[in-house]
C-alpha positions as CSV (number, residue, x, y, z in Angstrom):
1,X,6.7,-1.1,35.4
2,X,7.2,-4.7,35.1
3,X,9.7,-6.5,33.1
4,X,8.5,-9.4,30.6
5,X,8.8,-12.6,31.4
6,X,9.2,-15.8,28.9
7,X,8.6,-19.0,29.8
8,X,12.2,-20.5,30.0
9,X,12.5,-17.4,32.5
10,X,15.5,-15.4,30.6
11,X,15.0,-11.8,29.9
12,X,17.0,-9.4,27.9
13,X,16.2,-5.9,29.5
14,X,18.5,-3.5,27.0
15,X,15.3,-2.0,25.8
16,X,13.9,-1.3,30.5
17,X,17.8,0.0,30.5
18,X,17.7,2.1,27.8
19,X,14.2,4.0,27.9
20,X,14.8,7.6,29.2
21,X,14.3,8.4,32.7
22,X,10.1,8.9,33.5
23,X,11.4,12.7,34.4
24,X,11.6,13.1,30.3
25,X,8.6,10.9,29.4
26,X,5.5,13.1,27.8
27,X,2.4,13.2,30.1
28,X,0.3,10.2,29.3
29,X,-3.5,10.3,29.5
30,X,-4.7,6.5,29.6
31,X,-8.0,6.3,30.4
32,X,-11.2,4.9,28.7
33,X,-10.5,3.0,26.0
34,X,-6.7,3.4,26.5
35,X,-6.6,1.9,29.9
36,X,-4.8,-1.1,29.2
37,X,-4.6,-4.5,31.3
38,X,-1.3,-5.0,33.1
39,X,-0.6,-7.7,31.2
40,X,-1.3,-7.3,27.5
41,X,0.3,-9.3,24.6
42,X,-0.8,-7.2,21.2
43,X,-0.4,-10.4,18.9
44,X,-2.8,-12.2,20.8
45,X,-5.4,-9.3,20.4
46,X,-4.7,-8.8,16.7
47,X,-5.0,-12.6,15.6
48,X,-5.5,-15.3,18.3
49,X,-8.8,-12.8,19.9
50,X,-10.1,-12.6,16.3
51,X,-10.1,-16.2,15.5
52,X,-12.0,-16.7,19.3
53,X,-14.4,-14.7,18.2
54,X,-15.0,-16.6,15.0
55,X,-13.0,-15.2,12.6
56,X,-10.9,-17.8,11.3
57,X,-12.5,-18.3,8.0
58,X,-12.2,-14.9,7.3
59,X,-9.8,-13.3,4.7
60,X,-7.1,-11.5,6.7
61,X,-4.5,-10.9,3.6
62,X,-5.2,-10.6,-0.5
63,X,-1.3,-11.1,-1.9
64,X,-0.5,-10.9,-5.4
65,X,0.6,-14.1,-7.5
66,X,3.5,-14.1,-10.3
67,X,0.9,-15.0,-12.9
68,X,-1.7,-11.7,-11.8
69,X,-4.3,-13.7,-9.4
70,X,-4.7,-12.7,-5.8
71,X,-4.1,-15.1,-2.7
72,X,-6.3,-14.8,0.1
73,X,-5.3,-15.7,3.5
74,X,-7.5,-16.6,6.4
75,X,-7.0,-15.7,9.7
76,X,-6.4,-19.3,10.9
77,X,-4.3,-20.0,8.4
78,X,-2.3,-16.8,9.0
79,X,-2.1,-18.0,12.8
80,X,-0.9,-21.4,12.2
81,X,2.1,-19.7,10.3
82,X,2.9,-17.3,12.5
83,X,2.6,-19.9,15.2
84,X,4.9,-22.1,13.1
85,X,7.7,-18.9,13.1
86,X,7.5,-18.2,17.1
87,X,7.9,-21.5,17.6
88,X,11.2,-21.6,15.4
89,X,12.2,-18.3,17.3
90,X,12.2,-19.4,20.7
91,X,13.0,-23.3,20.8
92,X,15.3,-23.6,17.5
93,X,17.0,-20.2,17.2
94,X,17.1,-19.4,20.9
95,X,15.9,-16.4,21.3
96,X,14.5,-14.7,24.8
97,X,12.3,-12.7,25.6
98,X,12.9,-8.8,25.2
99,X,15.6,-9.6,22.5
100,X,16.0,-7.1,19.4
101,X,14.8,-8.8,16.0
102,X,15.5,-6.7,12.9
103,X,12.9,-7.4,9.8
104,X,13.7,-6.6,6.6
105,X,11.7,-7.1,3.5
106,X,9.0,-6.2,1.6
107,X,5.1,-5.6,2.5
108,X,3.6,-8.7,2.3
109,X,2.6,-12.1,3.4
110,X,5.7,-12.6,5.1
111,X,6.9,-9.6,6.9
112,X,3.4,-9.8,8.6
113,X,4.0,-13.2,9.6
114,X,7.4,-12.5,11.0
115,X,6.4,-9.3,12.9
116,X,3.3,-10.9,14.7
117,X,5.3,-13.7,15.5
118,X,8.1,-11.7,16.6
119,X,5.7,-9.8,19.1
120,X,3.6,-12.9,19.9
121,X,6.7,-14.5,20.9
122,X,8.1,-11.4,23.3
123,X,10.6,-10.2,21.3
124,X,11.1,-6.7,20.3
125,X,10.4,-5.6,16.5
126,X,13.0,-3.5,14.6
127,X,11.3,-3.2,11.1
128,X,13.6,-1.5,8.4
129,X,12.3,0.0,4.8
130,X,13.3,-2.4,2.1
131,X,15.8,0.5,0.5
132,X,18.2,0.8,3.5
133,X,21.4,0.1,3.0
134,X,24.5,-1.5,4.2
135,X,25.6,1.6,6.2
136,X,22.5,2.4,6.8
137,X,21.4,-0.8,8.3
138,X,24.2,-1.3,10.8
139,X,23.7,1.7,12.4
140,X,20.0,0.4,13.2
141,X,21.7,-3.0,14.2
142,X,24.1,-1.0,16.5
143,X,21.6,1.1,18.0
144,X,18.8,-1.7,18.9
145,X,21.5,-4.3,19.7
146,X,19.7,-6.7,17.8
147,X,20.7,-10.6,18.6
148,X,18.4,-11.8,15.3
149,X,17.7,-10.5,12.0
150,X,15.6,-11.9,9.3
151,X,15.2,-11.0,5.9
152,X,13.6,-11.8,2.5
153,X,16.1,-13.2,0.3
154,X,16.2,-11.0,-2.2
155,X,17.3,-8.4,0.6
156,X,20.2,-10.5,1.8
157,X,23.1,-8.7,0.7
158,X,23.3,-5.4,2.4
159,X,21.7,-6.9,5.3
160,X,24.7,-9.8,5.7
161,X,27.4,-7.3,5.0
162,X,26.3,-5.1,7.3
163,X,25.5,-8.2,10.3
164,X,28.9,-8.9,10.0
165,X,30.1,-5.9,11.1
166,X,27.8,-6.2,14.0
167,X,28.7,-8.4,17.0
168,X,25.6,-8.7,18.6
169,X,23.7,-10.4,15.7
170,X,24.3,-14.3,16.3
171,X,21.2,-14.9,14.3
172,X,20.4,-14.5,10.8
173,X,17.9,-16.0,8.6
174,X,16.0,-15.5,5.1
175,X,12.6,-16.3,3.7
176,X,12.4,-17.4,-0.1
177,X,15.7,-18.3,-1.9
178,X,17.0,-21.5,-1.8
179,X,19.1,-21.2,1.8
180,X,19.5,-24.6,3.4
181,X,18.0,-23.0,6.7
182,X,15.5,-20.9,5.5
183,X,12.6,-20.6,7.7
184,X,10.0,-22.2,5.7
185,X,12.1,-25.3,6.4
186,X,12.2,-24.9,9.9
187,X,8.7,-23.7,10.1
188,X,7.6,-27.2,8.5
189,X,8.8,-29.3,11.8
190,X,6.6,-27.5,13.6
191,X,2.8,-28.1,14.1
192,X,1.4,-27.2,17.7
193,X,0.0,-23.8,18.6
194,X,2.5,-21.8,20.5
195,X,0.8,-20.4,24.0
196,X,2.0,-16.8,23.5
197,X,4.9,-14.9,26.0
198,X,3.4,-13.3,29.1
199,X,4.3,-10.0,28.5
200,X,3.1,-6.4,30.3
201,X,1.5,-4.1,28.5
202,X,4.3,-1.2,29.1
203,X,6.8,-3.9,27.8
204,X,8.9,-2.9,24.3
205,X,7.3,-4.2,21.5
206,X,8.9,-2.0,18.9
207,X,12.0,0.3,18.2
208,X,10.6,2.3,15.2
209,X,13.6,4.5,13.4
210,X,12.0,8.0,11.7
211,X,11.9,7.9,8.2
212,X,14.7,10.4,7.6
213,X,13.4,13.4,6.7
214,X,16.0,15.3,8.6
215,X,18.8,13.1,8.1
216,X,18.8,11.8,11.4
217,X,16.9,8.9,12.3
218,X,15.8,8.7,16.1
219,X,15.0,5.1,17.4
220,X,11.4,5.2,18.9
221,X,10.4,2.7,22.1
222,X,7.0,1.7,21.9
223,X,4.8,-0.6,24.3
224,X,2.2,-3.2,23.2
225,X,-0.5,-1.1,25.2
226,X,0.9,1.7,22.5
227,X,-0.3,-0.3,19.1
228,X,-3.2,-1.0,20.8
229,X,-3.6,2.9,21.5
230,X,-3.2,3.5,17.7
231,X,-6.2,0.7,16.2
232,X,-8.2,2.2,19.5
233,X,-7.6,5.8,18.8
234,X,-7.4,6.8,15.0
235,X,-8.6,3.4,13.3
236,X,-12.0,2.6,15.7
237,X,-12.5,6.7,16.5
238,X,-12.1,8.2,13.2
239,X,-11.8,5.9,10.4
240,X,-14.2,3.6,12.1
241,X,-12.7,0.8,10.4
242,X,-15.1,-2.8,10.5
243,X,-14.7,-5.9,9.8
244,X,-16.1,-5.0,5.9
245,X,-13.6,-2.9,5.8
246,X,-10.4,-4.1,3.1
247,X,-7.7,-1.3,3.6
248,X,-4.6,-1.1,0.5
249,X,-1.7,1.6,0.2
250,X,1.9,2.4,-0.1
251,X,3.5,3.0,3.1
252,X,5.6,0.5,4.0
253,X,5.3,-2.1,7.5
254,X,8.4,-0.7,8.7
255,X,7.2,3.0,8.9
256,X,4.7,3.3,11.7
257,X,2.1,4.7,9.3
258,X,2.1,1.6,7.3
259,X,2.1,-0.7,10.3
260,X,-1.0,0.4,11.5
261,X,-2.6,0.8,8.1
262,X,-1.5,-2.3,6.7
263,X,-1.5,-4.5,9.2
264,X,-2.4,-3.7,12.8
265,X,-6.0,-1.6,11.6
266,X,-7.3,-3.9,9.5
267,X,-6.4,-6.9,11.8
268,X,-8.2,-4.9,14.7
269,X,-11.0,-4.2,12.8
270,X,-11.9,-7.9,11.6
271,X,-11.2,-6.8,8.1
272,X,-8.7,-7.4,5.6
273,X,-5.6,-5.9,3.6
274,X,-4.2,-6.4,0.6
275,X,-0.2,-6.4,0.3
276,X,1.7,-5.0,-2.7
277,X,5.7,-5.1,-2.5
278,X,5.7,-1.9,-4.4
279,X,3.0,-0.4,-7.3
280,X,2.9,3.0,-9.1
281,X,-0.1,4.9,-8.9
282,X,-1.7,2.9,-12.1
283,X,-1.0,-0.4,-10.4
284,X,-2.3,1.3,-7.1
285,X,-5.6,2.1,-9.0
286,X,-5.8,-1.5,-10.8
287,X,-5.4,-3.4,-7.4
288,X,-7.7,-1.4,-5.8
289,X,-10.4,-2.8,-8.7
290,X,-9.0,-6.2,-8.7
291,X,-9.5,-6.7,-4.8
292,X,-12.5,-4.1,-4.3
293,X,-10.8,-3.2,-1.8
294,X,-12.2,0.1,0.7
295,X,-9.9,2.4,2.4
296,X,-6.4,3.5,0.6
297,X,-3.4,4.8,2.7
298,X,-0.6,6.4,0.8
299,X,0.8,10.1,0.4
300,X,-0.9,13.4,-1.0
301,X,1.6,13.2,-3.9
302,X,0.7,9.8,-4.6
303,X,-3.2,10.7,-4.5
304,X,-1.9,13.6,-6.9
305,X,-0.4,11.2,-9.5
306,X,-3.6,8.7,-9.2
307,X,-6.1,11.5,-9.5
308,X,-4.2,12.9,-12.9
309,X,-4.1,9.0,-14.0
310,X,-7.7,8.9,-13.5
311,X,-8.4,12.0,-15.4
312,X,-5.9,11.2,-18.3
313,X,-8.2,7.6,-18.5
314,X,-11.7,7.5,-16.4
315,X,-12.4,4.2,-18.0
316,X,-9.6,2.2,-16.8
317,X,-9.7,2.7,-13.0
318,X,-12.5,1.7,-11.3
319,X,-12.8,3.2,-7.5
320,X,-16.4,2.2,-6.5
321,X,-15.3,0.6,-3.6
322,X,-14.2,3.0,-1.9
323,X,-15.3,4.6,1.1
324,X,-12.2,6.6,2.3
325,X,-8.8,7.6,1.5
326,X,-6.7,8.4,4.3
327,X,-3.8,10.9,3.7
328,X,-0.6,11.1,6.0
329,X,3.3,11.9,5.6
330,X,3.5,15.2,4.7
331,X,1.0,18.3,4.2
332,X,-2.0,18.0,2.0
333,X,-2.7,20.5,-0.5
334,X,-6.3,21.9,-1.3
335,X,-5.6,21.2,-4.8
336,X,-4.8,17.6,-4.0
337,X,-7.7,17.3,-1.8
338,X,-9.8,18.9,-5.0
339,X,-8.3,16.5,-7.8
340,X,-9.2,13.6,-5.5
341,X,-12.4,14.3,-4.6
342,X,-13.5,15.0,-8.4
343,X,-11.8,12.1,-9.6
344,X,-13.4,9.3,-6.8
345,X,-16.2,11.3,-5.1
346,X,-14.2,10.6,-2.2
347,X,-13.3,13.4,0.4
348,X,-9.9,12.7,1.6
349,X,-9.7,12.2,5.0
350,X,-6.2,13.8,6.1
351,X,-4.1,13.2,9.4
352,X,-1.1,14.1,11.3
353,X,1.2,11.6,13.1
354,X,4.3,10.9,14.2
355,X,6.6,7.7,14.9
356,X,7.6,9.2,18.3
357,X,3.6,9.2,19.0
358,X,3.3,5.9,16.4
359,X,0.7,6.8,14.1
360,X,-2.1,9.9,13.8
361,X,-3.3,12.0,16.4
362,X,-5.0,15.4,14.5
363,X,-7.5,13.8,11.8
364,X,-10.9,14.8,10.6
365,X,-13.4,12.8,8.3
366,X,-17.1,13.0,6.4
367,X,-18.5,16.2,7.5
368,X,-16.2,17.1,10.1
369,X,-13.5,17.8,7.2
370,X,-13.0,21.5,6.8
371,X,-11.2,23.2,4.2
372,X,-7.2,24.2,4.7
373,X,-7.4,22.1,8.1
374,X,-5.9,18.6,9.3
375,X,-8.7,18.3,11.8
376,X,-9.3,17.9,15.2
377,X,-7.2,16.0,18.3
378,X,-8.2,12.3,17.9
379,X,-10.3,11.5,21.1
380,X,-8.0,10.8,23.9
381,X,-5.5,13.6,22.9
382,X,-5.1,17.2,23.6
383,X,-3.5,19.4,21.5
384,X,-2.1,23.2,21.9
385,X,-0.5,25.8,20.2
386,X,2.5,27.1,22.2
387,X,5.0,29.7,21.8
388,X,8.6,29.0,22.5
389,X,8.1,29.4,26.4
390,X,5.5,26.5,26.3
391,X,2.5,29.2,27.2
392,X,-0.7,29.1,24.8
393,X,-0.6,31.8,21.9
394,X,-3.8,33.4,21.2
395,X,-6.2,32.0,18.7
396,X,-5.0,31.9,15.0
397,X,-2.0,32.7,15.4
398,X,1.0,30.9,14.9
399,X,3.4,29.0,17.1
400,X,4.5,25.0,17.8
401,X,2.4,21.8,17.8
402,X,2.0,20.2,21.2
403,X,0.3,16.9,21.8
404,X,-0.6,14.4,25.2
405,X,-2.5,11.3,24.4
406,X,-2.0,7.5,25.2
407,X,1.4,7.2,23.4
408,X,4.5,9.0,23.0
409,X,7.7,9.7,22.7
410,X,10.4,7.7,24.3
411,X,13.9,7.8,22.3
412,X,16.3,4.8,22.8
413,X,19.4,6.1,24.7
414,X,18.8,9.9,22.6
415,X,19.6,13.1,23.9
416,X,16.7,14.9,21.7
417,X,14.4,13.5,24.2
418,X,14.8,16.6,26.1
419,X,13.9,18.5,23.2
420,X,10.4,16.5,21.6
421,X,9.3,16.4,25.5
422,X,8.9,19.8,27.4
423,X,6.9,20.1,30.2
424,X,4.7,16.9,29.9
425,X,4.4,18.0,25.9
426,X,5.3,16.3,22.8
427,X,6.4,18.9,20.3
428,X,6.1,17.9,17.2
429,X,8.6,20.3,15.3
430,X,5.3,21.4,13.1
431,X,4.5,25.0,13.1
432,X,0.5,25.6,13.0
433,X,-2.0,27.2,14.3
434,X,-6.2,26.7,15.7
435,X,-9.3,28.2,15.3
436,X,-11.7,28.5,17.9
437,X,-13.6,24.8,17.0
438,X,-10.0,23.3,17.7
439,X,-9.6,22.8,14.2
440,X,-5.8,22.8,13.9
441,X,-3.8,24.2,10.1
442,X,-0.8,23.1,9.7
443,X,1.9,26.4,8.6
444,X,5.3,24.1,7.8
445,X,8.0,22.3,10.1
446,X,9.4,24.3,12.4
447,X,12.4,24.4,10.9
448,X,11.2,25.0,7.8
449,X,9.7,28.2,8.4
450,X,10.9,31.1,5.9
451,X,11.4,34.4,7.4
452,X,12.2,36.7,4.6
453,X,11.9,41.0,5.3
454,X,10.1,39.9,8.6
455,X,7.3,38.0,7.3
456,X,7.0,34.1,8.5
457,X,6.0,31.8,4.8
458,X,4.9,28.7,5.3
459,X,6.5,26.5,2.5
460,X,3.4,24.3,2.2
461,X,1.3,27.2,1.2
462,X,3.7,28.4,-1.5
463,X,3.4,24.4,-2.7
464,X,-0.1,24.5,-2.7
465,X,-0.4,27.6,-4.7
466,X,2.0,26.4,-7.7
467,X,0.4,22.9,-7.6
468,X,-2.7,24.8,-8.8
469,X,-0.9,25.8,-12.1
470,X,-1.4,23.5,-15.1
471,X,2.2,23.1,-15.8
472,X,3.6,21.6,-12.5
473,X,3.2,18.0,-11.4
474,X,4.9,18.5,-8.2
475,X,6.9,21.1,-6.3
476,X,9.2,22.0,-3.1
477,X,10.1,25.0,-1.4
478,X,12.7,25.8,0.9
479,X,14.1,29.2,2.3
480,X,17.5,30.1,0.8
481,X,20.1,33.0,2.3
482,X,19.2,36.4,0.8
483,X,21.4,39.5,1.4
484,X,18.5,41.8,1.6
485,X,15.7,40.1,3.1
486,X,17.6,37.2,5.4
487,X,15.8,34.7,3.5
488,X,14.2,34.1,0.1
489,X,11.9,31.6,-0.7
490,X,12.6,28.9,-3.6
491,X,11.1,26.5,-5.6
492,X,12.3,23.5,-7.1
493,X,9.5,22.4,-10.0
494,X,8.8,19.1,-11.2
495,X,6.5,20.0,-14.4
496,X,3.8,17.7,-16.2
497,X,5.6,15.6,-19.2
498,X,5.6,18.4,-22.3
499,X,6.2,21.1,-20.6
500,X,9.2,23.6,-21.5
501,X,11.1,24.8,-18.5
502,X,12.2,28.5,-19.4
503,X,12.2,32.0,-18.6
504,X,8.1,33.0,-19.5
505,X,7.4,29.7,-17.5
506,X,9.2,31.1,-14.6
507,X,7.4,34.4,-14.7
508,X,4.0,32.9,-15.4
509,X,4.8,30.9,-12.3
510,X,5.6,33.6,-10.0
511,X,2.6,35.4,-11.6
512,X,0.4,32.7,-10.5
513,X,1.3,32.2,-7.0
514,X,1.5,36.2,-6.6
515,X,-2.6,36.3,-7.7
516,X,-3.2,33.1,-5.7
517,X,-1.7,33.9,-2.0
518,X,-0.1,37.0,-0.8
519,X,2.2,38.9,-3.2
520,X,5.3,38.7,-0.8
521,X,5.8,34.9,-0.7
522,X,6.4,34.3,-4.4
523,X,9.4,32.0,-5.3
524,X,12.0,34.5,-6.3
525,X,13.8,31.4,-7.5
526,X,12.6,29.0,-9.5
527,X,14.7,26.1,-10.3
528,X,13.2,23.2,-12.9
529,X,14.0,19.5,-11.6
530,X,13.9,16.0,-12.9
531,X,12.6,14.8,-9.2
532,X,12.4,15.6,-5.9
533,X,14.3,13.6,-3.5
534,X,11.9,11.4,-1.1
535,X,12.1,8.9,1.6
536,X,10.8,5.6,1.1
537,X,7.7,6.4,2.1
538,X,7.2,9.6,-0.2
539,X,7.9,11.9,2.4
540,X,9.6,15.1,0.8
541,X,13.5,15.0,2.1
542,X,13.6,18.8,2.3
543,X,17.1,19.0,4.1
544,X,18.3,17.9,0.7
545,X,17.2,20.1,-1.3
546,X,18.5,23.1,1.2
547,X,22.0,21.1,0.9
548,X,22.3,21.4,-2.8
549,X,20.8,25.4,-3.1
C-alpha cells in the first residue's frame, strides 16, 4: 500500500497507522469494474473527468432560494468553487496531505463544495449530521484527530465549544455569517485551477461514524477506490443512474447513504441533484414537482408519510417524474412498499447497506423485485447465510448476513473489528435468510431477535403486520423480559391523528396482527407513543426504546 503524497511533500499518516492490521481486513474481491488504478484521486473522477468530457454546462446542483426559486449550478461553476476552497486549504490554512477535516453543516451547495475539495485536495473527510452535539462532536474530533474543521455558521456553536476542548484542531472556519475569515472571503483571492493531490487509490478518503443506532458509533476508514466501488456497484449496476437522471431525498451527506445518493451518484452519472437542508414529506413531494426531479432516496417511513400525504391530497403532489425510489436505513415493510406503489405507480426499489461497506450491497429493481425480499448481492458481492460457526445454514432458514465485495470494513483504532470481520466475512449483525434464486429476507438485527417460549420473532414482521391496521401511522417492537416465556414481544404505537389509544384499540390490535402472521408473535404489550425516537437519518433507535421498557 502506498502512502499519499502532496505536493509540498508532507504527509500526515494517522489514518496508514491506525487502519487495523490486513490479518482483520474482510476479503476483498476487486476485479472488473472494481479494479482500480494505483493512483486514483475520486474528486477528479466525480467533477474535473465530467467537465473533460463536456459536461460543464451541465446542471450539477438545483438549491433552494429564500424567496422559493431554485439555483442551478453547473458543473464548471461547481469546479471553480471547489477549486477556489482547496486552494484556501492547502496554501492559506496549511493543511497536508492525509490531515483529518471535520464538515459540519447542512446538505447543500456548500457542504458539497467543501467535501470534494477536501478530497480533491488529499485530505481526509470527517462529515458529521447537522444535529450532533457538543459532546457528541468532540468525541468524533478526538477519535479522527482532526487538525481542521469547517462549519456552516449557523452550526458554530457546539462545534467551537467542543474544538476547544480539542487540541489537535488548529483550524477552524465557517461558511455564511458575517466572520471576518470566512471562506468565501478567502475563496475570492483565489482564481487558478488547483492540479489535484496525487493520491493512491487505497489512500483514506473518509472516516464515516455509524449513525447510532446502537449507541455506539464506530469510525469507518474508507479509500477513494471505495466511493468509486459504491457509484460503480449499486448506482451504474442497479439503479443504472445516467446523466438524465436528477436524484432528491433526505439522508443527509454525512451518512454514507446520503453521500452517495446526494452527491457522489448523481455526480458519477452525469446527472444532477437537488439539495434541501431539511423538508417534511409535503415539502419532499413539492420539490420533487418543482425540480422534476427522477429518483428519491429517503427511508421507508418517510415513503409511508409521503404516500398517506398523497392519498389525503392526490391533486397537490405531482410525481410524474419519477422513475424510481430507492429505499435504505431500516427494513421495508410490504405495506409500505404497497402504499407507495399505489400512490406513484412506482415500485420501490429497496437495499441493504452499511457504513462499514459504505453504501448498498443486497438491492433488487423493475422486475427483479420480489415480494418480502431486499434482493440480490449487487454484482461484485457475495453474500451467505451463516450460522454462528461461520458454516452455510441450509436454504430458508435462518442465521447471520455475511458479505465480500470491493469495500469493507476497516474500524479506526476499534476492537469490534474482530467481531464485523470473521474469516474473510463482513457480518452485518442482520439476521436473514435465502431462497434458492439468492434472493435474501431480511428477519431483524441480530440483536434484535426475540425468542419468546422457543420461537425466534422477527420484530420487523410484527411491524409490518400492525402497519397494515388503519389506526397506526408507525410502530416499533422490541423484546422485553417475560417470566414465563424469556421474552415477550412489545409494541410501542404511533397512531394516525384522531385516533383514541385505549383498551378495545389494544385488543383490536393484537387481533389483527394474530389473523395477519402467526398467532404466537402478537404484541402482548402494547404501549401508545407520541414518537418514536430516530437518528438523524430516520433510522429507528431501537436500543432506546429497550432502555425505557
Amino acid at each position: 500500500m502506498s502512502q499519499h503524497l502532496h505536493r509540498s511533500g508532507h504527509v500526515d499518516t494517522f489514518t496508514r497507522a491506525h487502519l487495523p492490521p490486513a490479518a482483520q481486513w474482510p476479503v476483498l474481491l476487486l476485479d472488473g469494474v472494481y479494479d482500480a488504478p494505483p493512483r486514483l484521486n475520486v474528486a477528479v473522477v466525480l467533477l474535473d473527468n465530467a467537465i473533460a468530457e463536456g459536461h460543464g454546462n451541465a446542471v450539477a446542483l438545483v438549491t433552494p432560494r429564500a424567496d422559493g426559486s431554485w439555483e442551478e449550478t453547473t458543473y464548471a461553476e461547481l469546479s471553480a468553487q471547489v477549486d477556489r476552497l482547496a486552494h484556501v486549504l492547502v496554501q492559506d490554512l496549511g493543511l497536508v496531505a492525509g490531515n483529518r477535516v471535520l464538515l459540519r453543516g447542512f446538505n447543500g451547495r456548500w457542504m458539497t463544495i467543501a467535501w470534494l475539495a477536501t478530497v480533491k485536495a488529499g485530505l481526509v473527510a470527517v462529515t458529521t449530521m447537522p444535529m450532533l452535539r457538543a459532546a457528541e462532536l468532540r468525541v468524533v474530533l478526538e477519535r479522527a484527530h482532526c487538525r481542521a474543521a469547517l462549519c456552516d455558521a449557523r452550526l458554530l456553536d457546539d462545534l467551537a465549544t467542543a474544538a476547544s476542548a480539542v487540541p489537535c484542531v488548529e483550524v477552524l472556519r465557517t461558511w455564511g455569517g458575517e466572520a471576518p475569515d470566512r471562506l468565501e472571503l478567502a475563496m475570492a483571492r483565489h482564481d487558478t485551477p488547483f492540479i489535484a493531490c496525487d493520491t493512491a487509490s487505497d489512500d483514506v478518503v473518509l472516516i464515516a461514524f455509524t449513525s447510532g443506532t446502537t449507541g455506539v458509533p464506530k469510525g469507518c476508514l474508507h479509500f477513494h477506490r471505495d466511493v468509486l466501488a459504491m457509484c460503480q456497484g449499486f448506482s451504474a449496476q442497479v439503479l443504472q443512474l445516467t446523466a438524465r437522471d436528477r436524484c432528491i431525498g433526505t439522508p443527509p451527506i454525512a451518512f454514507t447513504f446520503g453521500l452517495g445518493a446526494l452527491l457522489c451518484f448523481p455526480l458519477a452519472a452525469r446527472g444532477s441533484v437537488v439539495l434541501l437542508e431539511r423538508s417534511t414529506p409535503e415539502q419532499l413531494l413539492e420539490a420533487i414537482a418543482a425540480t422534476r426531479a427522477t429518483v428519491t432516496f429517503t427511508a421507508p417511513s418517510f415513503y409511508r408519510h409521503m404516500a398517506l400525504a398523497i392519498a389525503r391530497e392526490p391533486a397537490r403532489f405531482d410525481t410524474v417524474s419519477l422513475r424510481a425510489s430507492v429505499s435504505a436505513g431500516e427494513a421495508l415493510p410490504d405495506a409500505t412498499r404497497t402504499l407507495w406503489r399505489e400512490a406513484t405507480h412506482i415500485e420501490m426499489l429497496d437495499g441493504i447497506g452499511a457504513t462499514e461497506l459504505i453504501h448498498i450491497f443486497i438491492a433488487a429493481a423493475g422486475d427483479a423485485v420480489r415480494p418480502g425480499a431486499i434482493g440480490r448481492a449487487v454484482p461484485g458481492y457475495t453474500v451467505a447465510i451463516l450460522d454462528d460457526h461461520l458454516q452455510p445454514v441450509p436454504t430458508g432458514q435462518v442465521g447471520r448476513l455475511a458479505v465480500r465485495g470491493p469495500t469493507g470494513c476497516r474500524y479506526l483504532a476499534d476492537e469490534r473489528q474482530t467481531a464485523y470481520v470473521q474469516d474473510g466475512w463482513n457480518l452485518t449483525g442482520d439476521a436473514c435468510r435465502m431462497d434458492d434464486d439468492g434472493y435474501v429476507y431480511f428477519q431483524a438485527r441480530t440483536d434484535d431477535l426475540i425468542i419468546s417460549s422457543g420461537y425466534n420473532i422477527g420484530a420487523p414482521e410484527v411491524e409490518a403486520a400492525l402497519l397494515r391496521h388503519d389506526a397506526v401511522q408507525e410502530c416499533a417492537v422490541v423484546g422485553v423480559p417475560d417470566v414465563e416465556r424469556g421474552q415477550a414481544v412489545k409494541a410501542f404505537v404511533v397512531l394516525h391523528p384522531g385516533v383514541a389509544p385505549d383498551a378495545l384499540l389494544v385488543r383490536a390490535l393484537q387481533d389483527h396482527v394474530k389473523a395477519t402472521i402467526a398467532p404466537y408473535k402478537y404484541p402482548r404489550h402494547i404501549e401508545f407513543v407520541a414518537e418514536l425516537p430516530k437518528t438523524e437519518t430516520g433510522k429507528l433507535q431501537r436500543f432506546r426504546l429497550k432502555e425505557t421498557r
